[in-house]
PQR file of N, CA, C, O and H, with PARSE charges and radii, in Angstrom:
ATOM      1  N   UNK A   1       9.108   6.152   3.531 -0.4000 1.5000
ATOM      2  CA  UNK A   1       8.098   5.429   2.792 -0.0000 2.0000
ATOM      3  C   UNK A   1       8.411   5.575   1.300  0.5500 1.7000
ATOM      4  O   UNK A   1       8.885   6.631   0.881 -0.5500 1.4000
ATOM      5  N   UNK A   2       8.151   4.509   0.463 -0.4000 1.5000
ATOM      6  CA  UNK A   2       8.830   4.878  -0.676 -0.0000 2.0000
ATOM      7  C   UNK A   2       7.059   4.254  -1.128  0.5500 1.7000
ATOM      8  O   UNK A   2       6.205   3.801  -0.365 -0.5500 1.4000
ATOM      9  H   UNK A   2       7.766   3.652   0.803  0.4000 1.0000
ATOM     10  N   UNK A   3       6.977   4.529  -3.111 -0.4000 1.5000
ATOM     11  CA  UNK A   3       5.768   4.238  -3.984 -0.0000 2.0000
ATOM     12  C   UNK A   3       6.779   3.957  -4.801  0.5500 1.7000
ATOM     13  O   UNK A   3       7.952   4.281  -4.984 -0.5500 1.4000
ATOM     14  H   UNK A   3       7.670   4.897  -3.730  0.4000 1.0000
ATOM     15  N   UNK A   4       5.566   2.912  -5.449 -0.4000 1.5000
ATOM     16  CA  UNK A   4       5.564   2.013  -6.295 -0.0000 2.0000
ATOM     17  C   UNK A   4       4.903   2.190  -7.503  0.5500 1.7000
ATOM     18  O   UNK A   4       3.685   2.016  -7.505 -0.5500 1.4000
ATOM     19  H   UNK A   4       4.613   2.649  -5.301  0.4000 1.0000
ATOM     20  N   UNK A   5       5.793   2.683  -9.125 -0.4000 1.5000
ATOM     21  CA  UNK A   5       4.551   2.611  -9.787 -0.0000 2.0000
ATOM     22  C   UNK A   5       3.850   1.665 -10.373  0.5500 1.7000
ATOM     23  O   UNK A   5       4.089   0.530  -9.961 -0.5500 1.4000
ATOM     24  H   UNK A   5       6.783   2.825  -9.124  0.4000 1.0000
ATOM     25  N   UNK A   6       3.152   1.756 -11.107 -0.4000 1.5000
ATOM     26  CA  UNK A   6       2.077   0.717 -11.778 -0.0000 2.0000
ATOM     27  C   UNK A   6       2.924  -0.453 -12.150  0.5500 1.7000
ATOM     28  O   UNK A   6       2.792  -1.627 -11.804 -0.5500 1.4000
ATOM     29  H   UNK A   6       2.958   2.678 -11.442  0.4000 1.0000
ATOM     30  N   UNK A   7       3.906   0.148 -12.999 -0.4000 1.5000
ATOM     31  CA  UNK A   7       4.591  -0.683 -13.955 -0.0000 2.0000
ATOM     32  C   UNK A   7       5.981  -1.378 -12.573  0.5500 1.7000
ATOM     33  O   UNK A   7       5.844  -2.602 -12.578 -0.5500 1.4000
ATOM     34  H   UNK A   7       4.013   1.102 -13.281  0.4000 1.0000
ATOM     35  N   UNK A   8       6.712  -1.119 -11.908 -0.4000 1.5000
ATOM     36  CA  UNK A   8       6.993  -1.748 -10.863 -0.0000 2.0000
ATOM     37  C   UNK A   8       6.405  -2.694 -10.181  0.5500 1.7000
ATOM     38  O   UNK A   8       6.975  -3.718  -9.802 -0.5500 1.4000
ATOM     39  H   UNK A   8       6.823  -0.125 -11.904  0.4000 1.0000
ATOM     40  N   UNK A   9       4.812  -2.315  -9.910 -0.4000 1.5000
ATOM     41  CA  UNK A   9       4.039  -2.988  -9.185 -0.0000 2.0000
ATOM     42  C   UNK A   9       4.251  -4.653 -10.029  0.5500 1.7000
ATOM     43  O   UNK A   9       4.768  -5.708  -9.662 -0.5500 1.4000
ATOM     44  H   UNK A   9       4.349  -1.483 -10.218  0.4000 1.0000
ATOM     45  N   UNK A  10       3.547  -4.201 -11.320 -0.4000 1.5000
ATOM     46  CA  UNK A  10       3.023  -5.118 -12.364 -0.0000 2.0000
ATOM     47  C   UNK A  10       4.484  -6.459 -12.449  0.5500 1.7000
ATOM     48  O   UNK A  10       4.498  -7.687 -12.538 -0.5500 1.4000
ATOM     49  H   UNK A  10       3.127  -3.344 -11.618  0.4000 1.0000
ATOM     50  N   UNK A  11       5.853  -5.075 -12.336 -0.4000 1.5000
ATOM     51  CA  UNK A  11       7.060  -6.483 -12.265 -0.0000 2.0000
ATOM     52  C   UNK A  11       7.016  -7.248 -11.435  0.5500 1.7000
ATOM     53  O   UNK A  11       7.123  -8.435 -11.742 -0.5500 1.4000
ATOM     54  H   UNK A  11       5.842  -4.078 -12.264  0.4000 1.0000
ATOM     55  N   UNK A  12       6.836  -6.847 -10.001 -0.4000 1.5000
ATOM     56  CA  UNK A  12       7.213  -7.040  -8.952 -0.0000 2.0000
ATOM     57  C   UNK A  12       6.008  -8.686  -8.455  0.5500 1.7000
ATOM     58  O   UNK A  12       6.479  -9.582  -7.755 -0.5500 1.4000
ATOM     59  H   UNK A  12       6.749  -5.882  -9.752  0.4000 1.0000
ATOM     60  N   UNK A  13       5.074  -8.725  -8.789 -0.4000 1.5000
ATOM     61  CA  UNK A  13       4.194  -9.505  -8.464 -0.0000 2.0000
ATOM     62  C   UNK A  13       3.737 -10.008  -9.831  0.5500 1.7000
ATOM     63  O   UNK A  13       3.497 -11.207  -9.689 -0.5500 1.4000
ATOM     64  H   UNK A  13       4.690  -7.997  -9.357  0.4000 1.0000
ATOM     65  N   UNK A  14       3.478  -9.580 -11.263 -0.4000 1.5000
ATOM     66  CA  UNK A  14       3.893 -10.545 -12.177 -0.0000 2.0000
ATOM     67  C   UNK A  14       2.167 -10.981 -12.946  0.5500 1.7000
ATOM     68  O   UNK A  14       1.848 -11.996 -13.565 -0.5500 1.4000
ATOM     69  H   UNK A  14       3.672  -8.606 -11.378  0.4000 1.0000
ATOM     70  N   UNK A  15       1.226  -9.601 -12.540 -0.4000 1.5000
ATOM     71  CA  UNK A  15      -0.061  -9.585 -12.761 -0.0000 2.0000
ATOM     72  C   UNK A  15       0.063  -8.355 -13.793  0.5500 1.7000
ATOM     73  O   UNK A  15       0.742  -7.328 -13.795 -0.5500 1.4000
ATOM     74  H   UNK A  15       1.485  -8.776 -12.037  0.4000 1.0000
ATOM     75  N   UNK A  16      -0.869  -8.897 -14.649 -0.4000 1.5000
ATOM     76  CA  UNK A  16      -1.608  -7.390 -15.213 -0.0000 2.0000
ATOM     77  C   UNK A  16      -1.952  -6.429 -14.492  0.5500 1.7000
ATOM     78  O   UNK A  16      -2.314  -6.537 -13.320 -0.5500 1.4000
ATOM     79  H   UNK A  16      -1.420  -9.731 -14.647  0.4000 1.0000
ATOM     80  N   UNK A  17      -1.838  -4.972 -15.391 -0.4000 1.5000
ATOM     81  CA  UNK A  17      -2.634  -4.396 -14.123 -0.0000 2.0000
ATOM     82  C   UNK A  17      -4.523  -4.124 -14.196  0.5500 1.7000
ATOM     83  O   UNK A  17      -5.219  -3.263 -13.658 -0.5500 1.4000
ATOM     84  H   UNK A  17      -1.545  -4.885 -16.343  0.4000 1.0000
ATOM     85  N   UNK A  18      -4.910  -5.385 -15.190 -0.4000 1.5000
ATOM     86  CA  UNK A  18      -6.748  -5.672 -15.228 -0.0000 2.0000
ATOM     87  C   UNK A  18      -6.188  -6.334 -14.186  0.5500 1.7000
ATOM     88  O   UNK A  18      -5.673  -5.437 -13.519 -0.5500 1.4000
ATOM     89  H   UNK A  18      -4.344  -6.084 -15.627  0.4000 1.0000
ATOM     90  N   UNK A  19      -6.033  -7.112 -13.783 -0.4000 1.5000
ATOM     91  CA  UNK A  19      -5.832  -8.176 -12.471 -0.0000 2.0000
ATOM     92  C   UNK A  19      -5.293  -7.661 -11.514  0.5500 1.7000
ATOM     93  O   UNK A  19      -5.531  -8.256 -10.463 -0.5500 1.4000
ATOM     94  H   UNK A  19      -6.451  -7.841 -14.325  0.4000 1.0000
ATOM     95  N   UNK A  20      -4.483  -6.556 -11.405 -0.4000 1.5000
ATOM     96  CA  UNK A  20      -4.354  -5.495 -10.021 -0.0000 2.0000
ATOM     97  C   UNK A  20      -5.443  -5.339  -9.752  0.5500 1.7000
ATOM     98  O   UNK A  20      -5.782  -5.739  -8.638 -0.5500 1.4000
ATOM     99  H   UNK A  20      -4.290  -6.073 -12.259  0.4000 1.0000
ATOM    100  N   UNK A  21      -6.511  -4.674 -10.660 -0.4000 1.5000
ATOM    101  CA  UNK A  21      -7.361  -3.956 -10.153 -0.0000 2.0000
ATOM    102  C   UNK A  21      -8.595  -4.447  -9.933  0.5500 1.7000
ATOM    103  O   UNK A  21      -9.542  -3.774  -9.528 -0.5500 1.4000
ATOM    104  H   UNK A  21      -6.235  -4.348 -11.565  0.4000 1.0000
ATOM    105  N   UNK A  22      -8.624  -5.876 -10.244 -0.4000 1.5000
ATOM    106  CA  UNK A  22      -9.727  -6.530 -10.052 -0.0000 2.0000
ATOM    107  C   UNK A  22      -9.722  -6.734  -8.117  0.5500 1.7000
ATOM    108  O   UNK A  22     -10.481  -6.529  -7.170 -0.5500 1.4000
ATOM    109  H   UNK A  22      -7.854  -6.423 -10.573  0.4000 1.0000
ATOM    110  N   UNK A  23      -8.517  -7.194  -8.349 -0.4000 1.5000
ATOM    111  CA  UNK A  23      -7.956  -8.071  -6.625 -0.0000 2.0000
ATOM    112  C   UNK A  23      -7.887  -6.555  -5.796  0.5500 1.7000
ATOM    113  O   UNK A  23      -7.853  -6.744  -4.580 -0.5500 1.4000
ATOM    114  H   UNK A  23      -7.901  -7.361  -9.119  0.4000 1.0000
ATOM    115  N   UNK A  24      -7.856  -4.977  -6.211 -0.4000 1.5000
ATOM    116  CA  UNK A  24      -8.019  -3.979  -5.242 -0.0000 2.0000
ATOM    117  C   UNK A  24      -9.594  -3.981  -4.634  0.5500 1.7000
ATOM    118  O   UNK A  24     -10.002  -3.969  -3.472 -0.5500 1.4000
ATOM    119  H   UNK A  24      -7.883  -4.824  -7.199  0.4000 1.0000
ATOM    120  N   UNK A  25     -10.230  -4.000  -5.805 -0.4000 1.5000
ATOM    121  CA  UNK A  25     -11.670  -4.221  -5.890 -0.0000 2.0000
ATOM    122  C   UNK A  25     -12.595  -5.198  -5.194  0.5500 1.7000
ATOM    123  O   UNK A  25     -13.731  -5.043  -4.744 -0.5500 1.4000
ATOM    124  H   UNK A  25      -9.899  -4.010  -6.749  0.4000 1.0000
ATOM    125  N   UNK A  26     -11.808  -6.221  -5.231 -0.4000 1.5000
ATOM    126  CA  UNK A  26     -12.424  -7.388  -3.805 -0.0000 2.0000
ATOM    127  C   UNK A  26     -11.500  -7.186  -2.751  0.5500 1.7000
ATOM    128  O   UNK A  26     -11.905  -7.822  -1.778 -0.5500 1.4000
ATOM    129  H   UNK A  26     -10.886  -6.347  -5.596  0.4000 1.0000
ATOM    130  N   UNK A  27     -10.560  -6.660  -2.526 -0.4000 1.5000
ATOM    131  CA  UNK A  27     -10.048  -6.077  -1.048 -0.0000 2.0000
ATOM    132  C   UNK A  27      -9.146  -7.397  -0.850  0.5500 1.7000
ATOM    133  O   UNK A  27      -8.986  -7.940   0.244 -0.5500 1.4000
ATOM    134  H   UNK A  27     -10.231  -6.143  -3.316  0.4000 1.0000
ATOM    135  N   UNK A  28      -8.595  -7.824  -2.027 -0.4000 1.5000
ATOM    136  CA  UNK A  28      -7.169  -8.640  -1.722 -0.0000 2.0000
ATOM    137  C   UNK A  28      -5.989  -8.190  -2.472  0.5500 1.7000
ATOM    138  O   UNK A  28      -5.362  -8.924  -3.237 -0.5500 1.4000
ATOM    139  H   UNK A  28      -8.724  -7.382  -2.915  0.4000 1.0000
ATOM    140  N   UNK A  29      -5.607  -6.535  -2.145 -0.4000 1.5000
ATOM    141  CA  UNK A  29      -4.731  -6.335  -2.691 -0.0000 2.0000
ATOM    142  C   UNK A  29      -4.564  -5.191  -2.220  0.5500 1.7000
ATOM    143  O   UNK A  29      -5.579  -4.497  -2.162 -0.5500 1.4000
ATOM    144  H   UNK A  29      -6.117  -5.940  -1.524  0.4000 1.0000
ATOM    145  N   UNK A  30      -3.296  -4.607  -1.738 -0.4000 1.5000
ATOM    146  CA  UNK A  30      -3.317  -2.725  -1.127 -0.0000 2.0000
ATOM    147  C   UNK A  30      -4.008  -1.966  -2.412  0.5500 1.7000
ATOM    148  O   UNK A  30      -4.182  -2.278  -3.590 -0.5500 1.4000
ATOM    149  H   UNK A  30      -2.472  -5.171  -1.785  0.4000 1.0000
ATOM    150  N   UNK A  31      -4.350  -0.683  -1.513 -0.4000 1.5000
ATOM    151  CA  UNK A  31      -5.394  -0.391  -1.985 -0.0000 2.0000
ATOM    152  C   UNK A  31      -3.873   1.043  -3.008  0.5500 1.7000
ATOM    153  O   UNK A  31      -2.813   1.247  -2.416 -0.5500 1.4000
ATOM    154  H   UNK A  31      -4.208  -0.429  -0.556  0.4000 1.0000
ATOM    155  N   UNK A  32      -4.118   1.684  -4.277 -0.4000 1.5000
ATOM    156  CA  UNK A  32      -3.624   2.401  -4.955 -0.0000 2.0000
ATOM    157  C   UNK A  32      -3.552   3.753  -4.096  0.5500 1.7000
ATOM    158  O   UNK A  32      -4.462   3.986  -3.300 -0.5500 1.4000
ATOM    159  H   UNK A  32      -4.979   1.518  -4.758  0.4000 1.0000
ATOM    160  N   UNK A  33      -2.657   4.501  -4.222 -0.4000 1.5000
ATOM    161  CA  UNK A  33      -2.619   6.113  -3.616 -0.0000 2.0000
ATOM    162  C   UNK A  33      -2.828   7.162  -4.927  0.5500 1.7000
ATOM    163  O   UNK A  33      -1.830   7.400  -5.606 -0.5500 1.4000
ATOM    164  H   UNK A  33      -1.918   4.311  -4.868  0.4000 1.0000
ATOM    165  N   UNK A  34      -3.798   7.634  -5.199 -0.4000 1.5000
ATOM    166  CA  UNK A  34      -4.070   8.759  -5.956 -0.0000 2.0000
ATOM    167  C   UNK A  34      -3.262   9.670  -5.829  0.5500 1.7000
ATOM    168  O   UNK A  34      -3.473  10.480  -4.926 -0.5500 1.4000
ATOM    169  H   UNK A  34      -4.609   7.440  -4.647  0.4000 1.0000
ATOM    170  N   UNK A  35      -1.829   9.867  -6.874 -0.4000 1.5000
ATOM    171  CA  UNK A  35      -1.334  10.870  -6.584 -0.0000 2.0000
ATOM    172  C   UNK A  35      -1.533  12.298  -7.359  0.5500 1.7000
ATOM    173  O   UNK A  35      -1.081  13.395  -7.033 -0.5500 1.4000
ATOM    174  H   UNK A  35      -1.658   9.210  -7.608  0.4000 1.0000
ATOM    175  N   UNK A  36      -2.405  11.926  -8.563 -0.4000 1.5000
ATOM    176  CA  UNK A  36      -2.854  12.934  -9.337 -0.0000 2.0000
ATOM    177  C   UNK A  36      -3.888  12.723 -10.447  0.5500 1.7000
ATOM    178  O   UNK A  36      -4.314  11.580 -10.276 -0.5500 1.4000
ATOM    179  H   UNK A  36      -2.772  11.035  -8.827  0.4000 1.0000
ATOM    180  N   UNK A  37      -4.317  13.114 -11.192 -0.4000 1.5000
ATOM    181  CA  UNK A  37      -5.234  13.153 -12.556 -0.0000 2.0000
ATOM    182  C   UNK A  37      -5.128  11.814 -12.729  0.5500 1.7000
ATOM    183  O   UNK A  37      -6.002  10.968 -12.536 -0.5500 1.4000
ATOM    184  H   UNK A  37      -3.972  14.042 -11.331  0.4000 1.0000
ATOM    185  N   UNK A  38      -3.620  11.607 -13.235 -0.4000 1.5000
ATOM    186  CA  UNK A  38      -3.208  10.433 -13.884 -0.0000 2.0000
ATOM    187  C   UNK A  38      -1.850   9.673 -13.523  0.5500 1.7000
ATOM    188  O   UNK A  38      -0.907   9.099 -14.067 -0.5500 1.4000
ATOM    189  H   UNK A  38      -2.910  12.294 -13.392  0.4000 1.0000
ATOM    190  N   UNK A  39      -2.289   9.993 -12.395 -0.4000 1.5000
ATOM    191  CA  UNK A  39      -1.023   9.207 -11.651 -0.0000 2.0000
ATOM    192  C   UNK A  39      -1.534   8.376 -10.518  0.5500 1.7000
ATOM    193  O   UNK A  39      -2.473   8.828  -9.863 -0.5500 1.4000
ATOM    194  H   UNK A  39      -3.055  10.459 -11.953  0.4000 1.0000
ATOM    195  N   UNK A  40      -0.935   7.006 -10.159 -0.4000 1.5000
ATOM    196  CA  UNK A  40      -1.306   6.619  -8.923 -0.0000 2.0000
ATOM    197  C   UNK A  40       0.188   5.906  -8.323  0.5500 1.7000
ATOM    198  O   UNK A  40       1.249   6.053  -8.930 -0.5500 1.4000
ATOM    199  H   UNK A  40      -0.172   6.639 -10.692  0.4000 1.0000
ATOM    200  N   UNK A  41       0.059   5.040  -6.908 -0.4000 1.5000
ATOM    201  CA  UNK A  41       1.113   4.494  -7.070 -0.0000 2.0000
ATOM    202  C   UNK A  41       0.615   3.741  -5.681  0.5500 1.7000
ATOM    203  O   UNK A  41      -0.461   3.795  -5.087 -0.5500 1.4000
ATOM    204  H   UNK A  41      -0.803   4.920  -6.415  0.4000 1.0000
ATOM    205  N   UNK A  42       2.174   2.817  -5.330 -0.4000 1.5000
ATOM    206  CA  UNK A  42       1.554   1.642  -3.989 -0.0000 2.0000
ATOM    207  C   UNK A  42       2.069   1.680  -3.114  0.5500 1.7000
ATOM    208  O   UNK A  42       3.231   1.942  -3.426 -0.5500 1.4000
ATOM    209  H   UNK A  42       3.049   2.773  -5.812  0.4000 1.0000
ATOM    210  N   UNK A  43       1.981   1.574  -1.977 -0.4000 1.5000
ATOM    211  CA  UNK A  43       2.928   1.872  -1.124 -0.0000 2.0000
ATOM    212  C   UNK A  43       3.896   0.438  -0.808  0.5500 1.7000
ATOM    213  O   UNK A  43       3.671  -0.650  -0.277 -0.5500 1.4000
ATOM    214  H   UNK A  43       1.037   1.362  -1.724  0.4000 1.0000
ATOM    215  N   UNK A  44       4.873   0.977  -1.333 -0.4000 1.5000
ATOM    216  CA  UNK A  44       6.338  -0.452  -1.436 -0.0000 2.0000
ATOM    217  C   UNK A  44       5.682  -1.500   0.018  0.5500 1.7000
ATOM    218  O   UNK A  44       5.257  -2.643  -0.154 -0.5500 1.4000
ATOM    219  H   UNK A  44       5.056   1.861  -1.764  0.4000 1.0000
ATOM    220  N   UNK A  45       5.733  -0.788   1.423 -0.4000 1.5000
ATOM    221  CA  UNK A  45       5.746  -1.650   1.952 -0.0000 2.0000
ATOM    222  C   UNK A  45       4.281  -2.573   2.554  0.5500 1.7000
ATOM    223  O   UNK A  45       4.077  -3.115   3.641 -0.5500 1.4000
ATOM    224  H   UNK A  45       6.079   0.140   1.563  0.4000 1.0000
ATOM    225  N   UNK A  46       3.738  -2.498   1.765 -0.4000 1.5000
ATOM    226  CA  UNK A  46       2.230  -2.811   1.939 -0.0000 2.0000
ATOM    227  C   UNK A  46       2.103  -4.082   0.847  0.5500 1.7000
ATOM    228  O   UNK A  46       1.641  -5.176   1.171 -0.5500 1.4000
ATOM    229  H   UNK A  46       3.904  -2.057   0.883  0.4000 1.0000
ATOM    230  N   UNK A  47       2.666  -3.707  -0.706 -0.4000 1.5000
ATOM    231  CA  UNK A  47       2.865  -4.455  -1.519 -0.0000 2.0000
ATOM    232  C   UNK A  47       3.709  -6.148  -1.082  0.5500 1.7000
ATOM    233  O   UNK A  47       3.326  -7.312  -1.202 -0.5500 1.4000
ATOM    234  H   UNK A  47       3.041  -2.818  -0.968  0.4000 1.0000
ATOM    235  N   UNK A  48       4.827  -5.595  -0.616 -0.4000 1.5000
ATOM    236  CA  UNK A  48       5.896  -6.558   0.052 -0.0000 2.0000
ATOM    237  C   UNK A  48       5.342  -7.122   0.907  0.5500 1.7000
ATOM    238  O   UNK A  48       6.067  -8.068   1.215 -0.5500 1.4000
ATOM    239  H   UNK A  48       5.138  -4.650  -0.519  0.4000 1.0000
ATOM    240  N   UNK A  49       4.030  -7.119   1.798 -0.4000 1.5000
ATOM    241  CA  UNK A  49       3.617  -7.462   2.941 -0.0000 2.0000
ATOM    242  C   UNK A  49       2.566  -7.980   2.527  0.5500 1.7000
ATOM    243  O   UNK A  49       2.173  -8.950   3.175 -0.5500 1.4000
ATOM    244  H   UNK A  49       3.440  -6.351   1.548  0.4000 1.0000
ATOM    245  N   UNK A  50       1.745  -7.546   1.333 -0.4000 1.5000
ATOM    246  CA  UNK A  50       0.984  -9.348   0.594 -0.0000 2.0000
ATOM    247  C   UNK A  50       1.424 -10.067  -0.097  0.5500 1.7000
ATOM    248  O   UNK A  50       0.735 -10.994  -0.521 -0.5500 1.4000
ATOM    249  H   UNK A  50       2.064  -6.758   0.806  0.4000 1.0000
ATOM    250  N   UNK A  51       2.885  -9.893  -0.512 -0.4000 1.5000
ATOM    251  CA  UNK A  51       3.760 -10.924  -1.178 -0.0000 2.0000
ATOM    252  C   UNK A  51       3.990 -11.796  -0.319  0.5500 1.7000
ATOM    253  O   UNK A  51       3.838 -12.897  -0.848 -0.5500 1.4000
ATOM    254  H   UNK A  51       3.444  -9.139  -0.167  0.4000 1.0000
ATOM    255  N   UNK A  52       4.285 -11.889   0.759 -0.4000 1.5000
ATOM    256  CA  UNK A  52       4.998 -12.182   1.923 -0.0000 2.0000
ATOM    257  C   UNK A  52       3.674 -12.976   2.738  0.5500 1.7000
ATOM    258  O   UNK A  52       3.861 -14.073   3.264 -0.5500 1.4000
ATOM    259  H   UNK A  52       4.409 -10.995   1.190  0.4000 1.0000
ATOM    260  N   UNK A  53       2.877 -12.573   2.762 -0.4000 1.5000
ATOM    261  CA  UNK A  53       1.702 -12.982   2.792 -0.0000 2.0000
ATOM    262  C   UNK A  53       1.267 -14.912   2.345  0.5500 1.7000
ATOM    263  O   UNK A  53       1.036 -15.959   2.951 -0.5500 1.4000
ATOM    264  H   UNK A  53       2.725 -11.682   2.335  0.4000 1.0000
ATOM    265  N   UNK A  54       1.381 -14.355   0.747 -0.4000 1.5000
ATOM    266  CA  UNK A  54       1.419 -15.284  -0.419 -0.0000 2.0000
ATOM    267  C   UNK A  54       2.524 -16.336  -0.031  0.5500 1.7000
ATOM    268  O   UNK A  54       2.230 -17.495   0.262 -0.5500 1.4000
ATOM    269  H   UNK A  54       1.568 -13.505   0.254  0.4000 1.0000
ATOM    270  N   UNK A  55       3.642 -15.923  -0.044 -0.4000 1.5000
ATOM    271  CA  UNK A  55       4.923 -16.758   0.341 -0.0000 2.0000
ATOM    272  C   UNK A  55       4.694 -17.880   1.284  0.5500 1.7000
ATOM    273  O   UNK A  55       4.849 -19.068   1.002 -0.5500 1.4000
ATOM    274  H   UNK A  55       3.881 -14.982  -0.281  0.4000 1.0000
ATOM    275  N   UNK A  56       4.237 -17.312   2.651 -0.4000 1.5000
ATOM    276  CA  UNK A  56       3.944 -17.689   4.065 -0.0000 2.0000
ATOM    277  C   UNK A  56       2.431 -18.440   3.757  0.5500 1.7000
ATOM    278  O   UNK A  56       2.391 -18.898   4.899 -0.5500 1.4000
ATOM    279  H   UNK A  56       4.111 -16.347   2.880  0.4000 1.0000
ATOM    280  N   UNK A  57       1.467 -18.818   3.298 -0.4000 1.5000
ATOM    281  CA  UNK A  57       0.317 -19.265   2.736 -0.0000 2.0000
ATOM    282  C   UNK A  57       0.993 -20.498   1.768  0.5500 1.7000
ATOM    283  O   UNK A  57       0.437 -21.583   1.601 -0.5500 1.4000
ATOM    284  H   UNK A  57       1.500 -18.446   2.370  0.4000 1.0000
ATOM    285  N   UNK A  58       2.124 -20.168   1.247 -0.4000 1.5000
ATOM    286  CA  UNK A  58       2.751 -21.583   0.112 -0.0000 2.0000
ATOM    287  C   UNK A  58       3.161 -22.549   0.989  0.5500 1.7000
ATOM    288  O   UNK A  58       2.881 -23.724   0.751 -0.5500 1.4000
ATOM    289  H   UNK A  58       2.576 -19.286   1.382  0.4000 1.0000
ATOM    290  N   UNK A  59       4.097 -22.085   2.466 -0.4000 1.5000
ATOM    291  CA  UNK A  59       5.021 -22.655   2.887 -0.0000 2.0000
ATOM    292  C   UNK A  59       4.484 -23.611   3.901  0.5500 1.7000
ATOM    293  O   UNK A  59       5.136 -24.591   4.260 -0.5500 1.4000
ATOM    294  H   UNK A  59       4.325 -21.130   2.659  0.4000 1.0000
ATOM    295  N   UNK A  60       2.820 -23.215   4.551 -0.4000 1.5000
ATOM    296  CA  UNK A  60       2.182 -23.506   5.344 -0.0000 2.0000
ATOM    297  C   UNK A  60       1.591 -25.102   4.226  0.5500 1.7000
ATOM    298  O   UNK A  60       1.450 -26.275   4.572 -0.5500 1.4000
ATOM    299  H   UNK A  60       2.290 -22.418   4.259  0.4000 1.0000
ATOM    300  N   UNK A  61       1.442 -24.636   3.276 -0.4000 1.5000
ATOM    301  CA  UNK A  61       0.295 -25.773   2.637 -0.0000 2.0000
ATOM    302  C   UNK A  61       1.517 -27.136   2.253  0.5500 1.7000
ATOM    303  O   UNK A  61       1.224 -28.122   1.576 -0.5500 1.4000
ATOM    304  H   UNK A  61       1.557 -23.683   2.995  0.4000 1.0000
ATOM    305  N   UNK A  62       2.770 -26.899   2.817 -0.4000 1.5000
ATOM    306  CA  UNK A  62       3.796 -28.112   2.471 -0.0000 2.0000
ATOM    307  C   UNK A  62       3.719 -29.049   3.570  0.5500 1.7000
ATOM    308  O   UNK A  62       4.405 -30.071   3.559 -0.5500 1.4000
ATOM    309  H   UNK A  62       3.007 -26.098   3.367  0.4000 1.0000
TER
END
């Protein structure tokens, strides 16, 4: 299992992270892993699997 940090996350899908955390907050987005005080992170393959999500939702509406 690999994590993802914030700033990975933020490349990887191309959102702020106010807009990560809005979309964790209504439950359309994996949820963050508390790894400390001030640390969090995502789990890679959870992330990849609402991208993929998104992708598969584009390809359907053609």
């Amino acid at each position: 299992m690999k994590l993802l940090s914030k700033r990975q996350v933020r490349e990887l899908v191309l959102y702020s992270p106010q807009h990560i955390a809005r979309l964790e907050a209504a439950g359309q987005f994996p949820k963050r892993v508390k790894l400390g005080n001030c640390r969090v992170g995502w789990i890679e393959s959870e992330v990849l699997e609402w991208l993929q999500e998104k992708i598969d939702a584009r390809n359907q509406q053609s």
